[in-house]
N, C-alpha and C positions, 0 to 999 in steps of 0.2 A: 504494500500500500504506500502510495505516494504523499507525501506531504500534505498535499492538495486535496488528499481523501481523507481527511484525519476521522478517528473514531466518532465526536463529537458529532461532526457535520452527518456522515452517515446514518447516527442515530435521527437526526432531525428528519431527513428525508424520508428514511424509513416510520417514523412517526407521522407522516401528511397522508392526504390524498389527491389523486391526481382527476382530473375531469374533462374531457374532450369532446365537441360533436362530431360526428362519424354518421354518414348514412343515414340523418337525421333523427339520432337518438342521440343523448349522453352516453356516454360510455369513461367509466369510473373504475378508479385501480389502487391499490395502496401497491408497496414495495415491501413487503412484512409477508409475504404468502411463500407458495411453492410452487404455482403454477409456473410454465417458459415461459409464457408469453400471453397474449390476448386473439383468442380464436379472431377470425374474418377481417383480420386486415391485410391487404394486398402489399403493403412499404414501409417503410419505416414511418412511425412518428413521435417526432420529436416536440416537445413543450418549452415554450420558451416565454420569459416575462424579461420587461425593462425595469420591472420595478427592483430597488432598495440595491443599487450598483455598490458592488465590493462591500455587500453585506453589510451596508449603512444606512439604516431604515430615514427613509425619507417621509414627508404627508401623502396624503391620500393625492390630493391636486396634483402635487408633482409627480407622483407615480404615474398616473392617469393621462398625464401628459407623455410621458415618456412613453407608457404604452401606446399613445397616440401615433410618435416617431417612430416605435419600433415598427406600425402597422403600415405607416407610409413607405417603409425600406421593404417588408417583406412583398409589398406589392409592386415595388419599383423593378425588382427582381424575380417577379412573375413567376413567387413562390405560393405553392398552393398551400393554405390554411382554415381554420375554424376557429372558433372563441373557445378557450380552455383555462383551466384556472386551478390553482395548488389552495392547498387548506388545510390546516390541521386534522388530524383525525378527531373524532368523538372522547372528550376526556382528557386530550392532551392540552396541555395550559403550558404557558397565556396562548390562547387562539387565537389563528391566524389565519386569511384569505388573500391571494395575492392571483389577479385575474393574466391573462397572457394569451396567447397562441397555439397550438398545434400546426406545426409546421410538415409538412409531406413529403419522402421521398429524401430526405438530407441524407448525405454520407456523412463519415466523425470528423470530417475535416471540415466540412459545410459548417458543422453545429460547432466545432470550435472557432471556426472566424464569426459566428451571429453570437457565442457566446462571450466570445472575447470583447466585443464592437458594444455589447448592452452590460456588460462587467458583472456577468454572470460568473459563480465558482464551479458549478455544473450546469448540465441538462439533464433532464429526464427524457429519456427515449423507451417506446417498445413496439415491437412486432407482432406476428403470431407466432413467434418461438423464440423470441426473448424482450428482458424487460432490464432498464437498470439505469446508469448514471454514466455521463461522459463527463471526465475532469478537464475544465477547457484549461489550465494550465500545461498540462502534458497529452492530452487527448486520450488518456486511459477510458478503456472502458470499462467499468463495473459492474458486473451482471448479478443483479439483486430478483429471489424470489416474487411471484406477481400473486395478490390475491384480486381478484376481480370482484367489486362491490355492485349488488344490482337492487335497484329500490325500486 
């Protein structure tokens, strides 16, 4: 494990949940399960938010904003997306909801330069046979158990 993965962070990720529209449903996951990956999807996707850069919680406006930039670049670059968003899980304190993207089809080099540009420490990515974290400092990939959440 790299610097950039430390225990800590890990814990947190694995504490959230993830939520994305797909095929016009939501489609929700934590990082705590056993499943590879997430049945019926065709590419990768990746999750991506502008909010709280180099892990410096910023307000809510200025988040909002930034999500605003991050949405103008993703479409500048006639990347395919949907509205997605990270949250704490149920119980986990202080909660937290941080809204973002689902972004389609990225390689780890893709999601480390969108990671790097919005000062991001990872991403969340998953497939339908795997699910986990890219460290955008070294571009490790982390492959974290899926549980898939259905309400």
């Amino acid at each position: 494990m790299t610097a950039s993965a430390d225990e800590s962070w890990l814990e947190a990720w694995r504490r959230s949940r993830y939520e994305f529209l797909h095929g016009g449903r939501w489609r929700i996951f934590a990082l705590d399960g056993s499943a590879r990956g997430l049945p019926g999807l065709s590419e990768t996707v990746t999750l991506v938010t502008a909010w709280n850069p180099g892990a410096v919680e910023q307000g809510l406006a200025w988040n909002r904003a930034a999500d605003c930039r991050l949405l103008r670049s993703l479409v500048a670059n006639r990347w395919a997306w949907s509205p997605a968003r990270g949250r704490s899980l149920p119980g986990v304190e202080p909660a937290w909801r941080e809204d973002g993207f689902a972004v389609f089809g990225l390689k780890t080099e893709e999601m480390g330069r969108i990671g790097a540009e919005w000062g991001q420490k990872a991403l969340v990515f998953v497939t339908s046979g795997s699910a986990g974290l890219v460290m955008i400092e070294d571009l490790q990939e982390i492959h974290c158990g899926l549980r898939e959440i259905v309400e």
